[in-house]
C-alpha positions as CSV (number, residue, x, y, z in Angstrom):
1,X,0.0,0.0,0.0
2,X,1.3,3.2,-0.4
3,X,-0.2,6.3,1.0
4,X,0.2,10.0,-0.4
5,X,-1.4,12.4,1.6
6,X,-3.2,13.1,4.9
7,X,-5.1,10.1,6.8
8,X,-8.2,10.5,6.8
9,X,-10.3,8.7,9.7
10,X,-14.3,9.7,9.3
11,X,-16.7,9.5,12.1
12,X,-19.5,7.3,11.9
13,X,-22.9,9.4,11.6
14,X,-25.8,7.9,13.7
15,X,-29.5,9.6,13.1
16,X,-32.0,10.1,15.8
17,X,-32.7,6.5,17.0
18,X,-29.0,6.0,17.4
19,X,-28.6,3.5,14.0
20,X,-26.0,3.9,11.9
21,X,-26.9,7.0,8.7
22,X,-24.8,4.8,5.8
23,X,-25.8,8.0,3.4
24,X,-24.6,10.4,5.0
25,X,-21.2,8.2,5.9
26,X,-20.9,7.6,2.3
27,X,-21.2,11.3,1.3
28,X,-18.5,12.4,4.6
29,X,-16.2,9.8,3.3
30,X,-16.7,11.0,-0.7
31,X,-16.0,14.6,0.4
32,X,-13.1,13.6,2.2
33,X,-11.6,11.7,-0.4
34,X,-12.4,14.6,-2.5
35,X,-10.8,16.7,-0.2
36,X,-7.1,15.1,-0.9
37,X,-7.2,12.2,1.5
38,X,-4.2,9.6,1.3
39,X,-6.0,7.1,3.2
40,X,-9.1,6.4,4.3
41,X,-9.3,4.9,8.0
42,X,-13.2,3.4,8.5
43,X,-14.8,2.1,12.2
44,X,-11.2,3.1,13.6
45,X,-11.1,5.4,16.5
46,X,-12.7,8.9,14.8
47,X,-15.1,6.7,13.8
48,X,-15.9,5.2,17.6
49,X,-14.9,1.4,17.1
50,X,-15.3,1.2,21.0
51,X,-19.1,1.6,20.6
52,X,-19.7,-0.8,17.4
53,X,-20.8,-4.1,16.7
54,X,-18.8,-6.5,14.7
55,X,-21.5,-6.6,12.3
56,X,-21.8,-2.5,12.4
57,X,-18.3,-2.2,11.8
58,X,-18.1,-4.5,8.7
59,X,-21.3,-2.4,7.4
60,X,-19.3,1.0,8.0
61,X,-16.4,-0.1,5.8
62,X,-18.5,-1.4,3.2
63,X,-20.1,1.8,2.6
64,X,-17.0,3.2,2.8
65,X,-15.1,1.3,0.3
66,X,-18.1,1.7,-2.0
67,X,-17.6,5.7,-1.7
68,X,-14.0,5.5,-1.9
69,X,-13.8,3.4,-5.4
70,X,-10.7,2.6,-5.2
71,X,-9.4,5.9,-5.3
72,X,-7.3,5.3,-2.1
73,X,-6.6,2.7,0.5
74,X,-9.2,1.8,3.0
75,X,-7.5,0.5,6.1
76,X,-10.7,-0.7,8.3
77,X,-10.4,-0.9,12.3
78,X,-10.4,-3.9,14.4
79,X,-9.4,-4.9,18.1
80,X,-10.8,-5.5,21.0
81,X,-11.8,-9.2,22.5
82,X,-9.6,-11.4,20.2
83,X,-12.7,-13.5,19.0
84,X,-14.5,-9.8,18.2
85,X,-11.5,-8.8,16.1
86,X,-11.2,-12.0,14.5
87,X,-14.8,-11.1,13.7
88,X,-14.7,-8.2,12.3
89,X,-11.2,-8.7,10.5
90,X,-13.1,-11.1,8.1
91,X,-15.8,-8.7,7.4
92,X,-13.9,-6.1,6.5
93,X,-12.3,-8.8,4.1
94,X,-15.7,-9.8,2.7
95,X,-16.3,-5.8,2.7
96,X,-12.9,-4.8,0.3
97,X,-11.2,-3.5,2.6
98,X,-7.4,-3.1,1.7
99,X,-5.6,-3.5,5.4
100,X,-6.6,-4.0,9.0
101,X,-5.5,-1.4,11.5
102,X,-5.3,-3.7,14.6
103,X,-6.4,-1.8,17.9
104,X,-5.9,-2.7,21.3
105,X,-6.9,-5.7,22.9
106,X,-10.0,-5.7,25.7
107,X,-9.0,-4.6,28.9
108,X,-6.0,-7.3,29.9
109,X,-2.4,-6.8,29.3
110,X,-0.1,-9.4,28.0
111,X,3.4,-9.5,27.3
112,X,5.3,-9.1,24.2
113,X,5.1,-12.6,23.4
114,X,1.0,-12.0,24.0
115,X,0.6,-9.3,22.0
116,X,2.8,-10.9,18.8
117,X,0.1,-13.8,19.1
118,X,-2.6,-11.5,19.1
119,X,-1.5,-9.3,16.3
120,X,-0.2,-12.6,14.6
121,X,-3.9,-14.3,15.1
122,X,-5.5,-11.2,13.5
123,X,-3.6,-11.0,10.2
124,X,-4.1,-15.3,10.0
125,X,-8.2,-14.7,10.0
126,X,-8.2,-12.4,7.0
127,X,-5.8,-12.2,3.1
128,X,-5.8,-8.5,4.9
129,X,-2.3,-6.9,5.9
130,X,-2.2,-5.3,9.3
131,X,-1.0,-2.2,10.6
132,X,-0.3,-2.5,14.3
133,X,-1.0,0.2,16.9
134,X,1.3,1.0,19.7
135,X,-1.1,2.6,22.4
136,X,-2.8,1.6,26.1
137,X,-2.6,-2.0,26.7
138,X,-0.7,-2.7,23.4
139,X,2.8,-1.1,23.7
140,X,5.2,-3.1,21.7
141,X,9.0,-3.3,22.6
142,X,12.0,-2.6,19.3
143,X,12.9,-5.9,19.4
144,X,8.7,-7.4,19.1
145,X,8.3,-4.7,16.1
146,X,11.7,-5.9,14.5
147,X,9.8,-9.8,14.8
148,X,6.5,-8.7,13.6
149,X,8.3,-6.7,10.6
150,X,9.5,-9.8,9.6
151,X,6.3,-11.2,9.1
152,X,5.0,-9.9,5.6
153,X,1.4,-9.4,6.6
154,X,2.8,-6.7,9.0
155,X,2.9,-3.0,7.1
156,X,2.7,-0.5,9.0
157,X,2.8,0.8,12.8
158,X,1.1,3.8,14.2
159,X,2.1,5.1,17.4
160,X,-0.4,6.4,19.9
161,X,1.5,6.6,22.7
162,X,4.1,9.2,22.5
163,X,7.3,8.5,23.7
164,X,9.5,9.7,20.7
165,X,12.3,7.7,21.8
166,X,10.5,4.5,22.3
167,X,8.9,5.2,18.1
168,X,12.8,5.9,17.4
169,X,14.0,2.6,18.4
170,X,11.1,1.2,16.7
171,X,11.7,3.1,13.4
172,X,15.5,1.8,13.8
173,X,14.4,-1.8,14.4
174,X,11.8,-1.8,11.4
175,X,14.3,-0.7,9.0
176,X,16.6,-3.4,9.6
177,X,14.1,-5.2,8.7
178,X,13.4,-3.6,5.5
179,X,17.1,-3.1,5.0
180,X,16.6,-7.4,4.5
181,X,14.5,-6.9,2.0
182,X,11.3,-5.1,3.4
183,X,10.2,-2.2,1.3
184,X,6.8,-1.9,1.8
185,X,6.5,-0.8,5.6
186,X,4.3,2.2,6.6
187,X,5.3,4.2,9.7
188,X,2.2,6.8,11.4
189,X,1.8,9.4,14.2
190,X,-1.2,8.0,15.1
191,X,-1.5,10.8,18.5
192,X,-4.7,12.9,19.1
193,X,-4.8,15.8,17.1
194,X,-1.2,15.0,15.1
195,X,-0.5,18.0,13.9
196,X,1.0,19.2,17.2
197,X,3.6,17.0,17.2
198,X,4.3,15.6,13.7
199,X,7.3,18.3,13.2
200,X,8.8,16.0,16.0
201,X,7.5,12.8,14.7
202,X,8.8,13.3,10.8
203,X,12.5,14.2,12.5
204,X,12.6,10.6,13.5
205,X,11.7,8.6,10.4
206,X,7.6,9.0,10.8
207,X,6.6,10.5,7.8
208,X,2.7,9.9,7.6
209,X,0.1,11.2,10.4
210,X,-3.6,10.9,11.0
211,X,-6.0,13.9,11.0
212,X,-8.7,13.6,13.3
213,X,-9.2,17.9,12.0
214,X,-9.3,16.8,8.5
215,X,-12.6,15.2,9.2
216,X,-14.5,18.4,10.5
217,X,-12.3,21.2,8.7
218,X,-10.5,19.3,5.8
219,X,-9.1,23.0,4.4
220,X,-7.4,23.8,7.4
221,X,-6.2,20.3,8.0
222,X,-4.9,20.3,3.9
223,X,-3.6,24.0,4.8
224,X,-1.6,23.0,7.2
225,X,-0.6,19.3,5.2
226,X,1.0,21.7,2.4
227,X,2.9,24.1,4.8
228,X,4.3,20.9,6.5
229,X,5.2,18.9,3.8
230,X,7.0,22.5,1.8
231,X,8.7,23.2,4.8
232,X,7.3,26.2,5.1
233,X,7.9,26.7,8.9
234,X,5.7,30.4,9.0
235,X,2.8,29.1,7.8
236,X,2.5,26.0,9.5
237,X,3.4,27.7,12.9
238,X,0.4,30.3,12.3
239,X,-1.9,27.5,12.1
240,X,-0.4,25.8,15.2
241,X,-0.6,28.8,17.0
242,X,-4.3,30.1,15.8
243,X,-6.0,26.6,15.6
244,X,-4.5,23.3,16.5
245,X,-2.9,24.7,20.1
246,X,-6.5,26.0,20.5
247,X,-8.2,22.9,19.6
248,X,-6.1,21.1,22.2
249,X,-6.8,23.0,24.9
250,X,-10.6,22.6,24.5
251,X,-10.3,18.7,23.6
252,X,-8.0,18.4,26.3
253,X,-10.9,19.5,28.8
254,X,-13.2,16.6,28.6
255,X,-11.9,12.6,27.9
256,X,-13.0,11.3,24.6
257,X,-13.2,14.7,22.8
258,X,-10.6,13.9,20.7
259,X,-13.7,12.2,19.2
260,X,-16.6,14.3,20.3
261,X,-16.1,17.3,19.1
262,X,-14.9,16.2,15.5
263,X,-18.8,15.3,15.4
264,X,-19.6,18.4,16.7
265,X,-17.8,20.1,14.1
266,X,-19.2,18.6,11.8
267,X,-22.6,19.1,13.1
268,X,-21.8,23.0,13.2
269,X,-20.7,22.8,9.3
270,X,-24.4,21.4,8.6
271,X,-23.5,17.5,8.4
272,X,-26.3,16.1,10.7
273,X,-23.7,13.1,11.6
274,X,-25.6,13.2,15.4
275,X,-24.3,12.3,19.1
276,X,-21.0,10.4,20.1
277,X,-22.4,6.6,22.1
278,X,-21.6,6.0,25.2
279,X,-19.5,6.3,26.9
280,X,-18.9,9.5,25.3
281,X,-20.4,12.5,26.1
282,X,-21.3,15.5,23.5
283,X,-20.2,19.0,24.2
284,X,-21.8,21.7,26.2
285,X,-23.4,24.6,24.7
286,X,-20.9,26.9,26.3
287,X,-18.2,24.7,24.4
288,X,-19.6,24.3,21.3
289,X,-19.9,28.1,20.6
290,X,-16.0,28.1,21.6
291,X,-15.5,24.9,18.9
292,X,-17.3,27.4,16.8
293,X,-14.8,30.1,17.3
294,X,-12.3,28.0,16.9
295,X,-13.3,26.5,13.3
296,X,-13.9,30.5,12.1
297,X,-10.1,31.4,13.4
298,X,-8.9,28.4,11.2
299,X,-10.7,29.4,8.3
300,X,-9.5,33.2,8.6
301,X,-6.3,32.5,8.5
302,X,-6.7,30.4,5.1
Protein backbone atom coordinates (compact mmCIF):
# COMPACT_ATOMS: atom_id res chain seq x y z
CA UNK A 1 0.00 0.00 0.00
CA UNK A 2 1.26 3.18 -0.43
CA UNK A 3 -0.23 6.28 1.04
CA UNK A 4 0.24 10.03 -0.36
CA UNK A 5 -1.43 12.43 1.61
CA UNK A 6 -3.21 13.12 4.86
CA UNK A 7 -5.11 10.13 6.75
CA UNK A 8 -8.23 10.50 6.82
CA UNK A 9 -10.28 8.71 9.67
CA UNK A 10 -14.27 9.69 9.30
CA UNK A 11 -16.65 9.52 12.12
CA UNK A 12 -19.51 7.26 11.85
CA UNK A 13 -22.94 9.37 11.60
CA UNK A 14 -25.76 7.91 13.69
CA UNK A 15 -29.52 9.57 13.09
CA UNK A 16 -32.02 10.10 15.81
CA UNK A 17 -32.71 6.51 16.97
CA UNK A 18 -29.00 6.00 17.43
CA UNK A 19 -28.61 3.45 14.02
CA UNK A 20 -26.05 3.95 11.90
CA UNK A 21 -26.93 7.00 8.67
CA UNK A 22 -24.79 4.85 5.75
CA UNK A 23 -25.79 7.96 3.45
CA UNK A 24 -24.58 10.36 4.95
CA UNK A 25 -21.18 8.21 5.88
CA UNK A 26 -20.89 7.57 2.28
CA UNK A 27 -21.15 11.29 1.32
CA UNK A 28 -18.49 12.42 4.64
CA UNK A 29 -16.23 9.76 3.27
CA UNK A 30 -16.68 10.98 -0.71
CA UNK A 31 -16.03 14.59 0.45
CA UNK A 32 -13.13 13.63 2.22
CA UNK A 33 -11.64 11.72 -0.37
CA UNK A 34 -12.35 14.57 -2.52
CA UNK A 35 -10.81 16.71 -0.17
CA UNK A 36 -7.12 15.12 -0.94
CA UNK A 37 -7.25 12.21 1.54
CA UNK A 38 -4.25 9.56 1.26
CA UNK A 39 -5.97 7.09 3.17
CA UNK A 40 -9.14 6.40 4.28
CA UNK A 41 -9.35 4.89 8.03
CA UNK A 42 -13.15 3.40 8.46
CA UNK A 43 -14.76 2.12 12.15
CA UNK A 44 -11.23 3.11 13.60
CA UNK A 45 -11.14 5.38 16.46
CA UNK A 46 -12.72 8.94 14.84
CA UNK A 47 -15.14 6.70 13.81
CA UNK A 48 -15.95 5.20 17.61
CA UNK A 49 -14.94 1.44 17.15
CA UNK A 50 -15.31 1.17 20.97
CA UNK A 51 -19.14 1.57 20.59
CA UNK A 52 -19.75 -0.80 17.36
CA UNK A 53 -20.79 -4.08 16.75
CA UNK A 54 -18.81 -6.50 14.72
CA UNK A 55 -21.49 -6.56 12.27
CA UNK A 56 -21.80 -2.46 12.42
CA UNK A 57 -18.31 -2.19 11.79
CA UNK A 58 -18.13 -4.49 8.70
CA UNK A 59 -21.29 -2.35 7.40
CA UNK A 60 -19.33 0.96 8.00
CA UNK A 61 -16.36 -0.11 5.84
CA UNK A 62 -18.49 -1.35 3.17
CA UNK A 63 -20.09 1.79 2.64
CA UNK A 64 -16.98 3.18 2.82
CA UNK A 65 -15.08 1.26 0.34
CA UNK A 66 -18.07 1.72 -2.02
CA UNK A 67 -17.64 5.68 -1.68
CA UNK A 68 -14.02 5.53 -1.87
CA UNK A 69 -13.83 3.35 -5.37
CA UNK A 70 -10.68 2.60 -5.17
CA UNK A 71 -9.39 5.91 -5.33
CA UNK A 72 -7.33 5.31 -2.06
CA UNK A 73 -6.63 2.69 0.52
CA UNK A 74 -9.20 1.81 2.98
CA UNK A 75 -7.50 0.49 6.05
CA UNK A 76 -10.69 -0.66 8.29
CA UNK A 77 -10.37 -0.88 12.27
CA UNK A 78 -10.40 -3.93 14.43
CA UNK A 79 -9.38 -4.88 18.13
CA UNK A 80 -10.76 -5.46 21.01
CA UNK A 81 -11.80 -9.16 22.47
CA UNK A 82 -9.65 -11.37 20.16
CA UNK A 83 -12.75 -13.54 18.99
CA UNK A 84 -14.46 -9.75 18.20
CA UNK A 85 -11.54 -8.84 16.06
CA UNK A 86 -11.22 -12.03 14.46
CA UNK A 87 -14.75 -11.08 13.71
CA UNK A 88 -14.69 -8.23 12.33
CA UNK A 89 -11.18 -8.70 10.54
CA UNK A 90 -13.12 -11.08 8.07
CA UNK A 91 -15.79 -8.72 7.39
CA UNK A 92 -13.92 -6.07 6.50
CA UNK A 93 -12.28 -8.79 4.12
CA UNK A 94 -15.69 -9.76 2.69
CA UNK A 95 -16.25 -5.77 2.67
CA UNK A 96 -12.93 -4.81 0.32
CA UNK A 97 -11.17 -3.45 2.56
CA UNK A 98 -7.43 -3.13 1.74
CA UNK A 99 -5.63 -3.51 5.43
CA UNK A 100 -6.59 -3.98 9.02
CA UNK A 101 -5.54 -1.43 11.52
CA UNK A 102 -5.31 -3.69 14.64
CA UNK A 103 -6.37 -1.84 17.93
CA UNK A 104 -5.94 -2.70 21.28
CA UNK A 105 -6.89 -5.75 22.93
CA UNK A 106 -9.97 -5.69 25.68
CA UNK A 107 -8.98 -4.59 28.92
CA UNK A 108 -5.99 -7.34 29.90
CA UNK A 109 -2.43 -6.79 29.25
CA UNK A 110 -0.12 -9.37 28.05
CA UNK A 111 3.40 -9.55 27.32
CA UNK A 112 5.34 -9.13 24.24
CA UNK A 113 5.14 -12.61 23.37
CA UNK A 114 0.98 -11.99 23.99
CA UNK A 115 0.63 -9.33 21.98
CA UNK A 116 2.77 -10.90 18.83
CA UNK A 117 0.13 -13.83 19.12
CA UNK A 118 -2.55 -11.54 19.06
CA UNK A 119 -1.50 -9.34 16.27
CA UNK A 120 -0.22 -12.63 14.58
CA UNK A 121 -3.88 -14.33 15.08
CA UNK A 122 -5.49 -11.18 13.52
CA UNK A 123 -3.65 -11.04 10.24
CA UNK A 124 -4.07 -15.27 9.95
CA UNK A 125 -8.17 -14.69 10.03
CA UNK A 126 -8.22 -12.39 6.96
CA UNK A 127 -5.82 -12.23 3.06
CA UNK A 128 -5.77 -8.47 4.85
CA UNK A 129 -2.32 -6.91 5.86
CA UNK A 130 -2.24 -5.30 9.32
CA UNK A 131 -0.96 -2.19 10.63
CA UNK A 132 -0.26 -2.53 14.31
CA UNK A 133 -1.04 0.17 16.91
CA UNK A 134 1.26 1.00 19.69
CA UNK A 135 -1.08 2.62 22.41
CA UNK A 136 -2.80 1.64 26.13
CA UNK A 137 -2.58 -1.99 26.74
CA UNK A 138 -0.73 -2.69 23.45
CA UNK A 139 2.78 -1.11 23.66
CA UNK A 140 5.20 -3.10 21.66
CA UNK A 141 8.97 -3.33 22.59
CA UNK A 142 11.97 -2.59 19.29
CA UNK A 143 12.88 -5.95 19.36
CA UNK A 144 8.68 -7.39 19.14
CA UNK A 145 8.34 -4.75 16.06
CA UNK A 146 11.69 -5.93 14.51
CA UNK A 147 9.81 -9.83 14.80
CA UNK A 148 6.45 -8.70 13.63
CA UNK A 149 8.35 -6.70 10.56
CA UNK A 150 9.52 -9.84 9.60
CA UNK A 151 6.33 -11.18 9.15
CA UNK A 152 4.98 -9.89 5.58
CA UNK A 153 1.41 -9.37 6.56
CA UNK A 154 2.84 -6.73 8.99
CA UNK A 155 2.93 -2.96 7.10
CA UNK A 156 2.66 -0.47 9.01
CA UNK A 157 2.78 0.85 12.75
CA UNK A 158 1.10 3.81 14.20
CA UNK A 159 2.14 5.09 17.36
CA UNK A 160 -0.36 6.37 19.91
CA UNK A 161 1.52 6.59 22.71
CA UNK A 162 4.13 9.21 22.54
CA UNK A 163 7.34 8.50 23.73
CA UNK A 164 9.48 9.67 20.71
CA UNK A 165 12.33 7.73 21.82
CA UNK A 166 10.50 4.49 22.27
CA UNK A 167 8.94 5.18 18.15
CA UNK A 168 12.77 5.91 17.37
CA UNK A 169 13.99 2.56 18.43
CA UNK A 170 11.08 1.17 16.72
CA UNK A 171 11.69 3.09 13.43
CA UNK A 172 15.54 1.83 13.82
CA UNK A 173 14.42 -1.80 14.42
CA UNK A 174 11.81 -1.83 11.42
CA UNK A 175 14.34 -0.70 9.00
CA UNK A 176 16.59 -3.43 9.59
CA UNK A 177 14.11 -5.18 8.66
CA UNK A 178 13.38 -3.64 5.53
CA UNK A 179 17.08 -3.10 5.04
CA UNK A 180 16.62 -7.37 4.53
CA UNK A 181 14.46 -6.90 2.00
CA UNK A 182 11.33 -5.12 3.37
CA UNK A 183 10.23 -2.19 1.34
CA UNK A 184 6.81 -1.90 1.80
CA UNK A 185 6.52 -0.85 5.57
CA UNK A 186 4.30 2.17 6.63
CA UNK A 187 5.28 4.21 9.73
CA UNK A 188 2.21 6.85 11.45
CA UNK A 189 1.82 9.40 14.17
CA UNK A 190 -1.25 8.03 15.11
CA UNK A 191 -1.54 10.82 18.53
CA UNK A 192 -4.71 12.88 19.15
CA UNK A 193 -4.77 15.77 17.15
CA UNK A 194 -1.16 14.98 15.15
CA UNK A 195 -0.48 17.97 13.88
CA UNK A 196 0.97 19.20 17.16
CA UNK A 197 3.59 17.04 17.17
CA UNK A 198 4.29 15.56 13.71
CA UNK A 199 7.26 18.30 13.23
CA UNK A 200 8.85 15.98 16.00
CA UNK A 201 7.53 12.81 14.73
CA UNK A 202 8.84 13.28 10.78
CA UNK A 203 12.52 14.16 12.54
CA UNK A 204 12.58 10.62 13.53
CA UNK A 205 11.66 8.58 10.41
CA UNK A 206 7.58 8.99 10.81
CA UNK A 207 6.63 10.53 7.85
CA UNK A 208 2.69 9.90 7.62
CA UNK A 209 0.07 11.17 10.36
CA UNK A 210 -3.59 10.88 11.02
CA UNK A 211 -5.98 13.95 11.04
CA UNK A 212 -8.74 13.61 13.32
CA UNK A 213 -9.17 17.86 11.97
CA UNK A 214 -9.29 16.78 8.50
CA UNK A 215 -12.63 15.23 9.25
CA UNK A 216 -14.53 18.36 10.47
CA UNK A 217 -12.34 21.20 8.72
CA UNK A 218 -10.45 19.33 5.85
CA UNK A 219 -9.12 22.98 4.40
CA UNK A 220 -7.41 23.83 7.42
CA UNK A 221 -6.23 20.31 7.95
CA UNK A 222 -4.90 20.26 3.90
CA UNK A 223 -3.57 24.04 4.79
CA UNK A 224 -1.59 23.00 7.24
CA UNK A 225 -0.63 19.26 5.18
CA UNK A 226 1.04 21.70 2.40
CA UNK A 227 2.92 24.06 4.80
CA UNK A 228 4.33 20.92 6.47
CA UNK A 229 5.23 18.88 3.82
CA UNK A 230 6.95 22.53 1.84
CA UNK A 231 8.74 23.16 4.75
CA UNK A 232 7.28 26.21 5.08
CA UNK A 233 7.86 26.70 8.92
CA UNK A 234 5.68 30.37 9.04
CA UNK A 235 2.84 29.09 7.84
CA UNK A 236 2.49 26.02 9.45
CA UNK A 237 3.43 27.72 12.86
CA UNK A 238 0.39 30.33 12.28
CA UNK A 239 -1.90 27.53 12.07
CA UNK A 240 -0.37 25.81 15.20
CA UNK A 241 -0.63 28.76 16.99
CA UNK A 242 -4.28 30.08 15.80
CA UNK A 243 -6.01 26.60 15.57
CA UNK A 244 -4.50 23.29 16.48
CA UNK A 245 -2.93 24.69 20.08
CA UNK A 246 -6.52 25.96 20.52
CA UNK A 247 -8.24 22.88 19.56
CA UNK A 248 -6.10 21.12 22.16
CA UNK A 249 -6.81 22.95 24.93
CA UNK A 250 -10.62 22.60 24.53
CA UNK A 251 -10.28 18.73 23.59
CA UNK A 252 -7.95 18.45 26.33
CA UNK A 253 -10.94 19.48 28.80
CA UNK A 254 -13.18 16.62 28.64
CA UNK A 255 -11.88 12.64 27.87
CA UNK A 256 -12.97 11.30 24.65
CA UNK A 257 -13.21 14.74 22.78
CA UNK A 258 -10.59 13.91 20.73
CA UNK A 259 -13.67 12.16 19.16
CA UNK A 260 -16.60 14.28 20.26
CA UNK A 261 -16.06 17.29 19.07
CA UNK A 262 -14.92 16.19 15.48
CA UNK A 263 -18.76 15.33 15.40
CA UNK A 264 -19.56 18.42 16.73
CA UNK A 265 -17.78 20.07 14.05
CA UNK A 266 -19.18 18.64 11.76
CA UNK A 267 -22.56 19.13 13.05
CA UNK A 268 -21.85 23.02 13.18
CA UNK A 269 -20.66 22.82 9.34
CA UNK A 270 -24.42 21.40 8.56
CA UNK A 271 -23.48 17.53 8.36
CA UNK A 272 -26.30 16.05 10.70
CA UNK A 273 -23.70 13.11 11.63
CA UNK A 274 -25.65 13.15 15.43
CA UNK A 275 -24.30 12.33 19.13
CA UNK A 276 -21.05 10.36 20.07
CA UNK A 277 -22.37 6.55 22.11
CA UNK A 278 -21.64 6.03 25.22
CA UNK A 279 -19.50 6.31 26.89
CA UNK A 280 -18.90 9.52 25.30
CA UNK A 281 -20.42 12.46 26.10
CA UNK A 282 -21.34 15.48 23.48
CA UNK A 283 -20.17 19.01 24.17
CA UNK A 284 -21.81 21.71 26.23
CA UNK A 285 -23.43 24.57 24.67
CA UNK A 286 -20.87 26.91 26.29
CA UNK A 287 -18.16 24.72 24.44
CA UNK A 288 -19.60 24.26 21.30
CA UNK A 289 -19.89 28.07 20.59
CA UNK A 290 -15.98 28.07 21.58
CA UNK A 291 -15.49 24.86 18.95
CA UNK A 292 -17.30 27.44 16.80
CA UNK A 293 -14.80 30.13 17.33
CA UNK A 294 -12.31 27.97 16.90
CA UNK A 295 -13.30 26.50 13.34
CA UNK A 296 -13.94 30.51 12.08
CA UNK A 297 -10.09 31.42 13.44
CA UNK A 298 -8.89 28.44 11.21
CA UNK A 299 -10.72 29.38 8.35
CA UNK A 300 -9.47 33.19 8.60
CA UNK A 301 -6.26 32.46 8.50
CA UNK A 302 -6.75 30.43 5.05
Amino acid sequence: MHFDGILFFPVTPFDESGRIDHDLLAQHVASGVDAGAGGVFPACGTGEFHALSAAEAGAVVRTAVAAVAGRVPVVAGCGGPLGHAIEVARAADDAGADALLVLPPYLVGGPQAGLVAYVEAIASASALPVVVYHRANAQFAPDTMRRLAANPKVVGFKDGVGDVGVAQLIVRAVRAVREEGRTDFAFFNGLLTAELTQAAYRGIGIPLYSSAAFAMIPEVANAYYRAYSDGDEVRRLALLDGFYAPLVALRDETPGFGVSLIKAGLRLSGLPVGSVRAPLVDPTPAQEVRLAEILAAGRALL
